[in-house]
Each structure stands twice: as C-alpha cells, then as structure tokens.
N, C-alpha and C positions, 0 to 999 in steps of 0.2 A: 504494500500500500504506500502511493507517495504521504511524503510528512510536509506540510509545508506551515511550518510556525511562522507565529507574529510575538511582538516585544513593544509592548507598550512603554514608550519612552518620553522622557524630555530631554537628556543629555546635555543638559544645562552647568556644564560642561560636559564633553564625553571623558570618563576619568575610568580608572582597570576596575571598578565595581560592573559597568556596563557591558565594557570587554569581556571580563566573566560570564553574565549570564549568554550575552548575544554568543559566546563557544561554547556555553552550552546547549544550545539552541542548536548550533548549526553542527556541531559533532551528531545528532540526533536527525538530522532532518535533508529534505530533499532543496529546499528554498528557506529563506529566511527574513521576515517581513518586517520591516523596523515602524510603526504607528508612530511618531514623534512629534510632539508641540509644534505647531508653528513660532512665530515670533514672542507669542505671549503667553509666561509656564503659568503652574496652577496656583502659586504664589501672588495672582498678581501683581506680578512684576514683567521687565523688559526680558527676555532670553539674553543672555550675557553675551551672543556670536546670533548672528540671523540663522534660519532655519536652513538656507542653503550652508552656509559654511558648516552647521551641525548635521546634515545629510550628508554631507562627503566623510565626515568623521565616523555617522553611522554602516556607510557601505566598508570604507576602510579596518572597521572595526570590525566587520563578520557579515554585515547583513546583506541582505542582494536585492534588495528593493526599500527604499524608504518613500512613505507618504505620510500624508499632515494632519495630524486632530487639529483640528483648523478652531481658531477663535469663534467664539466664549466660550467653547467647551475645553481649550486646554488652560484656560482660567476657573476654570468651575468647581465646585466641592467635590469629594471624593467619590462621590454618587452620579453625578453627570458625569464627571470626566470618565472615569471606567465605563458607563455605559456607552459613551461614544467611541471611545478606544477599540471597546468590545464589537461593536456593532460595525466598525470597518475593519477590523480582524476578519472578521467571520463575512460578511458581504466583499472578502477578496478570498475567500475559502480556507481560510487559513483551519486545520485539522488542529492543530497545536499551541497553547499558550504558555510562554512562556513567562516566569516575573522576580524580581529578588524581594525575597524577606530575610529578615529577621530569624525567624523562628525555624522558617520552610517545612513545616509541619500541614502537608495537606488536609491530613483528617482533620485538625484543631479548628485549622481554616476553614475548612466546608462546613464542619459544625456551627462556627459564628455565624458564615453564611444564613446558615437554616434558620437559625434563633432570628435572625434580622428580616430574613423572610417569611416567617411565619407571623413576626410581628406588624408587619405590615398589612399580610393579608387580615389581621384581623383589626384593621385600622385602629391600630392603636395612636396613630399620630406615623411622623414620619422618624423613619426608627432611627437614622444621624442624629435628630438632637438630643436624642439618649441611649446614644448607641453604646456605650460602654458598658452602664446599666442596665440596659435590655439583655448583652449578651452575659453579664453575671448573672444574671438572674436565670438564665438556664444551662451554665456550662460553668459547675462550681471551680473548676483546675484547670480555666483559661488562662493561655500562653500570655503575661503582662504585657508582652510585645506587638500581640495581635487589639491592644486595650488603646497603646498610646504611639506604635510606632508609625512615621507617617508610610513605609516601605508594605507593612501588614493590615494595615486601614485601607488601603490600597486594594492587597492580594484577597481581602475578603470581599469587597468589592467589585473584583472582577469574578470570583467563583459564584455572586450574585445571579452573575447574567451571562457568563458564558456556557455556551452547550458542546466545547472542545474540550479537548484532555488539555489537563492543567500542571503545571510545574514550577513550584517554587525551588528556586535557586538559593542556598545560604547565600547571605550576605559575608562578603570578605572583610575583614578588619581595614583601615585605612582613612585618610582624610575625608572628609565630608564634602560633596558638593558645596556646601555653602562657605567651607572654609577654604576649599579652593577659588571660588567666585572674589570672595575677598583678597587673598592674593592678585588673584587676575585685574581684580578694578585699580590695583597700584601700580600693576608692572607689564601693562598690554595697553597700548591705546585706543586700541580696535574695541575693547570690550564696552558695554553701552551699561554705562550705572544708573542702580535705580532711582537716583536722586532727578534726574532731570524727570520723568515721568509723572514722580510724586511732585513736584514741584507743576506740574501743568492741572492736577488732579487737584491740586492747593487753590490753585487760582481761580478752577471753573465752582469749586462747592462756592468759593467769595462770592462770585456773582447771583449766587441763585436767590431767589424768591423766598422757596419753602424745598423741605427738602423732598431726594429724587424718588421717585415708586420705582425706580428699576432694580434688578435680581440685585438680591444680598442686602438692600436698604431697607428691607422691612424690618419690625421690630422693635426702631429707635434707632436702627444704626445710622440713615440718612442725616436723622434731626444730630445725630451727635456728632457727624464729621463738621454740618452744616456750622453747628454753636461753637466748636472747636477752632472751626475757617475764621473764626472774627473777633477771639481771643489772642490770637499772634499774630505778627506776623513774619515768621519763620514757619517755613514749608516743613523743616526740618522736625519740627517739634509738632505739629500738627497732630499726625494719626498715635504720637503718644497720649497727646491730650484727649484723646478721642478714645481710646482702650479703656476698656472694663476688663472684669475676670472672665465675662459672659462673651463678649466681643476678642477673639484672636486679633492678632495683627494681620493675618492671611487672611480671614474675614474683611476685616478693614480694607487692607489693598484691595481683593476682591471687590467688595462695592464700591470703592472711591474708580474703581478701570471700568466699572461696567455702568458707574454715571456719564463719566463721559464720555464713552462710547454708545448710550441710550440703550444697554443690552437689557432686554422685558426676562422677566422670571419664566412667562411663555414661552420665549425665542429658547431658552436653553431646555424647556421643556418638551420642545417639538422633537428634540433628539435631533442628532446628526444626518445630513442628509446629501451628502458629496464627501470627497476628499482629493487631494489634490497629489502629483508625483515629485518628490523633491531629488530625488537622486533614483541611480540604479543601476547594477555592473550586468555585464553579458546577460547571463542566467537571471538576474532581475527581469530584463528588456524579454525576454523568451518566454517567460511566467508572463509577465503581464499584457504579453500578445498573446498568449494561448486561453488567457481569462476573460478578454475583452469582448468578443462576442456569447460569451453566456452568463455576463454581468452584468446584473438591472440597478445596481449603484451607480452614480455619475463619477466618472474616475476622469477629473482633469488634467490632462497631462500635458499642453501646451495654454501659452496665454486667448489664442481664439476659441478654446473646448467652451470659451465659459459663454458661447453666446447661443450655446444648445441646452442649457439650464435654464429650469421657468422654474415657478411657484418659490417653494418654500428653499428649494437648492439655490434657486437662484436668489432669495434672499440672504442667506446665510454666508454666499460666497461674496459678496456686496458687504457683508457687513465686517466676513475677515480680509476685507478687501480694504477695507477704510481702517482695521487695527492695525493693519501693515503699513497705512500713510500715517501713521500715528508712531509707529515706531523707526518710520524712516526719518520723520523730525526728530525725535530722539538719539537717534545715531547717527544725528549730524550730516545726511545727507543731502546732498541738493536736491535730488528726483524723489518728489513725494511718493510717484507711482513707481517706482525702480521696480520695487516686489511683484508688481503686475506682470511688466515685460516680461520676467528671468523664466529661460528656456532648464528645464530639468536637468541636472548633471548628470551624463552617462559615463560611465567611470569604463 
C-alpha cells in the first residue's frame, strides 16, 4: 500500500526538532507532505522568514511537497488550526499523520481525544475553554504534558479529527523555537520582528469607536485591548496592560491580528476551503500531478489558479491575500503584492 504522510507544521524556524519528525515521516512513507503556516503562525504573530523561504527549508529538510494552512487558520486556537491542517492533509490523500509530542503516547492521546469529544457531543459548552478539566475529569493518570504542552494540545487535536493513522514523534531535547527566534531577531536582518506588527495593531485599536466583534474579541477581550490603547502610549506595553490570568498573551495577539484584519468568528468557522503550493522537489511535482485530476479541493498552485475560485474559497484566498500585504509592510518590502506574484519553488 502507498504511504503518503503529511506534517502539520509552522517551522517558525525550521530547527532539528522538525528535521526529526519530517525522517521520521519519510523513512516510513512513499511521499511526504509538509501542511505549513503561511506568513502568519498561531501565535499571532509575523512568521520570522516568509512562507516561501520556510518551504525551501521544508522540502530541504525531508518533505516533497509543501502547501499552506493559509490565514486565519494558521493564527487560530488549537481547535481551528488542527482542523484545517487536518482537512488539507486528508483532501490531498495523505494515509498518514505525522506530529511531535511530548509524551508521544498515542493511546493517552486518543483517550483525551474521546473525553473532549464526547464532551462536546453532549454540549456541554465548547470543551477548549475547559479542556484540561474536562479531560481530568475522565482520565485520572493523564500524561501533565498532554494538560499544558502546547506540542500535545496540539497532537490531541489533531487525533480529534483525523481519520488517518496517527504518529506521534518524541520530542528531542534542544532549544526552543522561541528561543531561537530571539536569537535570530539580533543577529539576521532578514528576520521580520514582532514589534513592528504589534505596533500597527497599537494604533488601529486607538482609533476605534467601540471595541471589535471579530474572532477572539468576544468576552471582554476587545473592550480590554480597546481601554489598554488609550492608557499608553507605548505599543510596547500595550497587550501587557491588557493581560488577565483568563486572557493569554497568544489570545491577545490573536485578537488584536484578527481586528485588523476584520477576521468574523464565522470566517474561521467555515473551515478551510483551498490551499495553496509553496514548494516541491521531483516526487512532490509527480504526486501532485497524479492527485490533480481526482481532487475536488482547490489546490493553487500558480498566481492565475486563483481566478477559478468562487464563493467561500474565493473569499478566504482574498482575505490571506490581504495578510500577506500586511506582512509584506512588515518586512519592509516595497511590493505590497510580492506574495501574490511568487511562482512555487520547484527544488
């Protein structure tokens, strides 16, 4: 039977935690599918390298096809983003998922799964805002890591909703994404900080009225970035001022990107509905011509595909069409459209 896995990624940077799993992925498998943030990760924040420079890293690193969880879904909570991951995993056939935990304890994982699915079906509320306690509450000798790690918050979320064989990967000892990133924003000029971001996300909550209805600003979090914007004026102090215990700082950036981007709680509720081809060696290009004719997803893979997409695909690509002009001010670019034009790297 062919294997053809996918690897739900950001690669924000690509660093040997990534390289890991994508070998073991492809020591296993016939093809190797890289799923990866576009410009904007689930942190809401900037991607630290644009999506094409992290697609070349992707193919380089094992994969043989990378495509895009396209904004607001690769800014979204661990429940949208996995499900759209998931959902162009599996609508490019992928038989296989791959993912790094913590724990890498599949039964544990699947278990939390169920508790969070079963809670749901019986509507109890939406089982994230009390996911941790939902899942103690029926799996007394859950794994701590599968409670608070954001790697296994993650891998339970995708055993959610996929209908492939599942593989968690240990996690390897090593620096952290985020403490590489910090590195990088001192000693790479290329790399795009998130200072300039929050600082345009500072300025648009100033002008507003009253605060925004869109995704993540329910709750009080709107009104608090809103009354936070007009007690400083340092950008930089901002979303401190704004944090509760109840309110993340990932929450926070989430809803201050998705004001000013107008992203509706709807829009990231419709699910995923395109994705785009950012890179792809030989055997990539060979899969993804032999998938094309009996694949009813819209798979973009040059800048004119996008004038064969209507309705909701064609909304969704429009609107990570406009966080790409958003982060091409960000990174200092002259061509606000650059990311439109950019023809796919075939390696």
């Amino acid at each position: 039977m062919i294997k053809i896995s996918a690897v739900i990624c950001e690669l924000n940077p690509f660093h040997k935690g990534h390289a890991h799993v994508l070998s073991a992925a492809k020591e296993n498998s016939d093809t190797v599918i890289a799923v990866m943030s576009g410009n904007f990760v689930q942190r809401g924040e900037c991607a630290v390298y644009d999506k094409y420079k992290r697609a070349r890293a992707a193919i380089e690193g094992g994969a043989d096809l990378c495509v895009e969880l396209p904004f607001p879904f690769s800014s979204s909570s661990a429940e949208y983003f996995s499900e759209a991951g998931v959902r162009i995993a599996e609508s490019l056939f992928a038989t296989d998922l791959w993912f790094g935990s913590e724990c890498a304890d599949l039964n544990a994982i699947l278990r939390a799964a169920e508790i969070l699915n079963g809670a749901e079906s019986k509507k109890t509320g939406r089982a994230a805002e009390n996911r941790a306690e939902t899942i103690k509450s029926g799996f007394s000798s859950v794994p701590e890591s599968i409670l608070s790690s954001p790697n296994d918050i993650l891998a339970v979320e995708y055993c959610r909703r996929a209908t492939v064989s599942l593989h968690p990967v240990k996690r390897i000892p090593g620096a952290s994404a985020g403490a590489i990133r910090e590195k990088l924003y001192l000693s790479d000029s290329r790399a795009v900080k998130p200072e300039r971001l929050t600082e345009l996300e500072f300025h648009h909550f100033r002008t507003l009225k009253a605060p925004p209805q869109t995704a993540e600003c329910t709750g009080g979090v709107g009104g608090r970035l809103c009354n936070a914007s007009v007690i400083t004026n340092d950008f930089r102090k901002w979303l401190e001022l704004s944090a509760t215990k109840r309110y993340t700082n990932s929450r926070l950036k989430r809803a201050a990107l998705f004001a000013l981007c107008s992203v509706l709680t709807e829009d990231i509720k419709e699910g995923v509905q395109f994705t785009r081809v950012l890179s792809a060696n030989e055997k990539g290009r060979r899969y993804l011509s032999s998938i094309r004719k009996c694949c009813d997803f819209p798979i973009v893979t040059n800048p004119s595909d996008r004038f064969s997409l209507s309705g909701t695909a064609l909304s969704q690509y429009n609107a990570a069409d406009f966080a790409d002009k958003l982060y091409s001010l960000c990174a200092g670019l002259d061509d606000p459209a650059a990311f439109s034009k950019i023809h796919p790297q075939m390696l």
